[in-house]
PABA-240117 format. One record per residue (C-alpha): residue in three letters; y, x, z. Coordinates in steps of 0.5 Angstrom, whole numbers, padded with zeros to 4 digits, always signed. Layout:
<seros>
ALAYXZ/...
</seros>
This chain:
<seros>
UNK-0045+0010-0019/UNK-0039+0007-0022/UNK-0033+0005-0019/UNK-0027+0000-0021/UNK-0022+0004-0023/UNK-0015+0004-0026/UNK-0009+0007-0028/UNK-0001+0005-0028/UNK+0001+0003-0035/UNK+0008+0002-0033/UNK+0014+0005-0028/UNK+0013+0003-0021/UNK+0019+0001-0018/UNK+0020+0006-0012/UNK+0027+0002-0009/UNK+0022-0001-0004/UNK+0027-0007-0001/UNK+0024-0013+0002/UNK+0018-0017-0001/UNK+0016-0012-0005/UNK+0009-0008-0004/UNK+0007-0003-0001/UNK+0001+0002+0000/UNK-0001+0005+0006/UNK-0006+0012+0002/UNK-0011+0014+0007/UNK-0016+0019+0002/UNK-0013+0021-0005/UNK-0016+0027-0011/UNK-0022+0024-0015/UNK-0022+0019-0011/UNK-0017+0014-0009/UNK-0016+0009-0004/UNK-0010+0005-0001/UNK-0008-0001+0004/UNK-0004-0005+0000/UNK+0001-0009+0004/UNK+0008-0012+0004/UNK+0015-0010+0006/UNK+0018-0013+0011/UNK+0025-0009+0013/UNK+0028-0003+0010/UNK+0035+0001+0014/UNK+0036+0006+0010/UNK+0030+0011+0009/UNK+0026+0007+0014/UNK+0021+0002+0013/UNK+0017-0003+0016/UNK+0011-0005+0013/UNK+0005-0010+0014/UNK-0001-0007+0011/UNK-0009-0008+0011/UNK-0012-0002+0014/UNK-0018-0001+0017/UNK-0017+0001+0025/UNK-0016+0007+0026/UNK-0009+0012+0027/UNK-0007+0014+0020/UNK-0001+0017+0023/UNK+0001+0022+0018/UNK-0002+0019+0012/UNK+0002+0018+0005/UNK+0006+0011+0003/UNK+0006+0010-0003/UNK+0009+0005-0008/UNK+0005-0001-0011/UNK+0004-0006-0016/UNK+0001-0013-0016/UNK-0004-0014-0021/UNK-0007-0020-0020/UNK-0009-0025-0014/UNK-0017-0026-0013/UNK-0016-0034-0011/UNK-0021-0036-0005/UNK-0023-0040+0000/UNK-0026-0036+0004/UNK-0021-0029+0003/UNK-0016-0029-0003/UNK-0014-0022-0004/UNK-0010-0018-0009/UNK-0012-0012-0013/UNK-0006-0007-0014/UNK-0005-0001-0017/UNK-0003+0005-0013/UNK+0004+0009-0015/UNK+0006+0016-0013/UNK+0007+0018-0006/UNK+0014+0016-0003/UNK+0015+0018+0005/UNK+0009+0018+0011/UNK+0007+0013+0016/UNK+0009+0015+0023/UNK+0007+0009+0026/UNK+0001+0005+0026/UNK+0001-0002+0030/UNK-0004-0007+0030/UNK+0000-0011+0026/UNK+0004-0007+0022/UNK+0007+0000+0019/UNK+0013+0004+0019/UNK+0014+0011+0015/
</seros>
């Protein structure tokens, strides 16, 4: 079975700042899967962080950059589809809302 599957065509910009996306990896190799999300505070190397993930403890999981491809407008569920970047810190916390890493 085939899965959708992509690659980044250009840089992703890693200086992660406010409101920039952010992606929480939980299963990288053949396959790759991340929760995408958005920054939400930045001091110094620590970042908080709102992602989707599913509920479970994913401390120790890798933080990677993202890019935003498009917005799936709904009125049910809109969503966005990302590409994922390359692996820039670890998650330390994982709240009901929110991440740090």
């Amino acid at each position: 079975m085939q899965a959708p599957s992509g690659s980044v065509t250009h840089n992703i910009d890693n200086d992660l700042k406010p409101g920039s996306p952010l992606a929480g990896v939980l299963m990288s190799g053949d396959f790759h899967f991340a929760g995408t999300g958005t920054v939400t505070w930045r001091n110094g190397n620590r970042i908080l962080a709102l992602a989707s993930l599913p509920a479970k403890r994913t401390y120790g999981n890798a933080m990677a950059s993202a890019e935003i491809l498009t917005v799936v407008q709904s009125y049910v569920h809109s969503f966005k589809l990302s590409n994922t970047g390359p692996v820039i810190g670890s998650i330390y916390q994982d709240r009901l809302t929110a991440i740090a890493g």
